[in-house]
N, C-alpha and C positions, 0 to 999 in steps of 0.2 A: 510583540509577536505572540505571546504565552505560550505557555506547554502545549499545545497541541501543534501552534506551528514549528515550536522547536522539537519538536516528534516526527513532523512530518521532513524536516530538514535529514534529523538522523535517521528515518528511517529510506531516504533516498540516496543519503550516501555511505550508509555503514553495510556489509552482508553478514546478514548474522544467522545463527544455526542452534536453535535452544537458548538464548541468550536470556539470564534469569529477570536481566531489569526489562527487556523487553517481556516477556512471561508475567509480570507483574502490572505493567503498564497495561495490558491488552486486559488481564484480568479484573482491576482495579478503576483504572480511568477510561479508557478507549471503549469506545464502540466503534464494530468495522463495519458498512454497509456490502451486501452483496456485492461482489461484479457485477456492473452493468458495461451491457455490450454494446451501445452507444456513447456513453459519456468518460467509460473508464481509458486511461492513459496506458501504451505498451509497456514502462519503466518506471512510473512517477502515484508516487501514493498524493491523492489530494482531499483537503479538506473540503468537505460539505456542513449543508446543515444541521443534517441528522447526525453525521459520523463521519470517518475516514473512509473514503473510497478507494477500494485497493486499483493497481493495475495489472494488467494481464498476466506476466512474468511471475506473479504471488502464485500460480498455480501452479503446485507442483506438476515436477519438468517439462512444464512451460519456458522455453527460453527465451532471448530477447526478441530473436529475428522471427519466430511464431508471432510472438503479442506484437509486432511492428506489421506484421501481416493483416492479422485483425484488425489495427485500429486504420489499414491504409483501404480495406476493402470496403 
């Protein structure tokens, strides 16, 4: 899987708020691609080729049921 899948794992299931290893990863290894408003997911960070594509909910107070809005319209 390597580190970027095992990133994308915790970062789907961990919530985190200032989280220093997360703050390091993003700084160090990650690249995040914009949101895009066709391919990005309402809850689910996914791997691409250029970088992690966040999902809608990364936006702050964005909740789940806005970004499940978005991806159903």
């Amino acid at each position: 899987m390597g580190i970027c899948g095992s990133f994308i794992l915790f970062l789907n299931t961990f919530k985190f708020d200032n989280n220093k290893y997360f703050n390091f990863f993003i700084a160090v290894i990650a690249k995040f691609l914009p949101i895009d408003i066709y391919d990005s997911e309402a809850t689910k960070f996914q791997i691409r080729e250029g970088g992690i594509l966040p999902p809608f909910n990364s936006i702050q107070g964005m909740g789940n049921a806005a970004a499940q809005s978005i991806v159903d319209a």
